[in-house]
ZADOLUM-973250 format. One record per residue (C-alpha): x, y, z; residue number from 1. Coordinates in steps of 0.001 Angstrom, whole numbers. Layout:
REM residues N
X|Y|Z|NUM
...
//
This chain:
REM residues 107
0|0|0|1
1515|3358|-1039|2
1195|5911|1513|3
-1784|8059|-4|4
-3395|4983|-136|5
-2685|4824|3458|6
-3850|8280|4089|7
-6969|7852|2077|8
-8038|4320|4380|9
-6952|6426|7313|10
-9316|9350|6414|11
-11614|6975|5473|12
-12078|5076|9082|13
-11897|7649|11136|14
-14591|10366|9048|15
-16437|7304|7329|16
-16251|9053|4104|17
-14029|8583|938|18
-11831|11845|-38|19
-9125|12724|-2231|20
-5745|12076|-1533|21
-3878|14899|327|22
-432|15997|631|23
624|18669|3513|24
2227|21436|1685|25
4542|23793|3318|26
5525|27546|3029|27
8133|30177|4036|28
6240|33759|4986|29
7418|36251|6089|30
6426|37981|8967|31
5126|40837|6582|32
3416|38380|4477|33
1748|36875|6794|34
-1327|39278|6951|35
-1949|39421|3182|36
-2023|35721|2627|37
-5007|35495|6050|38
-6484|38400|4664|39
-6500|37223|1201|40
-8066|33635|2835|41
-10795|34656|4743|42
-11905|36871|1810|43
-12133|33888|-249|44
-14001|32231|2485|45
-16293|34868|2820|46
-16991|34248|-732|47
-16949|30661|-872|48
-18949|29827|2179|49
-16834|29869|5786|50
-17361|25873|6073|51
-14613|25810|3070|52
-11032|24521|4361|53
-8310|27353|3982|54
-6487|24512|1726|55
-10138|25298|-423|56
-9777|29231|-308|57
-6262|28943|-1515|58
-6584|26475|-4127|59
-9629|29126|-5609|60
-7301|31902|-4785|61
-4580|30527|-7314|62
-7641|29429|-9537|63
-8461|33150|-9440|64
-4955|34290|-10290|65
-4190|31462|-13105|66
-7529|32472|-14597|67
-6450|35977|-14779|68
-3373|35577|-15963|69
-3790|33178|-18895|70
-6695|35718|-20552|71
-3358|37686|-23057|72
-1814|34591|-25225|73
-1650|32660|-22138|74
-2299|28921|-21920|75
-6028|28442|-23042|76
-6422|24871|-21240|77
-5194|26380|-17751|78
-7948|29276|-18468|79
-10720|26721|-19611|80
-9385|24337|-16368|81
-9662|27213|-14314|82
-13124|28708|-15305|83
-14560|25104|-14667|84
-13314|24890|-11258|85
-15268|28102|-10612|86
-18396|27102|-11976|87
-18651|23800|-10278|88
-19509|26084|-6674|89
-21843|28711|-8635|90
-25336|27968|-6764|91
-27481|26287|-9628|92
-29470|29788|-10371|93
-26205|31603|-11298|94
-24925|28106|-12839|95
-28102|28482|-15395|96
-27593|32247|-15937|97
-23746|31641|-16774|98
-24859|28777|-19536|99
-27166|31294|-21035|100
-25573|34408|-21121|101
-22195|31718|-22090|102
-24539|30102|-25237|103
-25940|33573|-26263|104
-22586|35066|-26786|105
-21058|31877|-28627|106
-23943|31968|-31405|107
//
């Protein structure tokens, strides 16, 4: 058994539900940094719903920022890959209103 397998079987008896493997990422701030990257997190959970994990907020956060910067002759598959990632947590409503206004404008 590999060891996200193990961490998956883990997560898995103990929360009785199947997730994703997971890998604990780490990062050097600095001091100064520090408030920017919380601020910049709790905005995004504001936005996303405050039951989201900050692991959630920051993976949207550099969903945001790849999305953005791939619109000039960027990489059109990390823009398509991002935009989908955004509309999978629209509410259904603004799901159906992105589809139309998205069809309208293609024909």
């Amino acid at each position: 058994m590999t060891t996200n397998q193990f961490k998956v079987e883990i997560e898995k008896a103990l929360t009785g539900q199947e997730t994703e493997p997971w890998e604990i990422v780490y990062f050097k701030l600095y001091e100064s940094q520090i408030p920017v990257v919380d601020r910049a997190i709790e905005t995004a959970a504001l936005m996303l719903g405050s039951d989201r994990s900050r692991g959630y907020c920051l993976e949207m956060i550099c969903a945001y920022f790849l999305a953005g910067a791939n619109l000039d002759n960027g990489d059109p598959e990390m823009l398509r890959f991002s935009m989908t990632r955004f509309f999978k947590f629209l509410p259904g409503e603004q799901r159906q209103a992105f589809l139309a206004q998205a069809t309208q404008k293609a024909s």
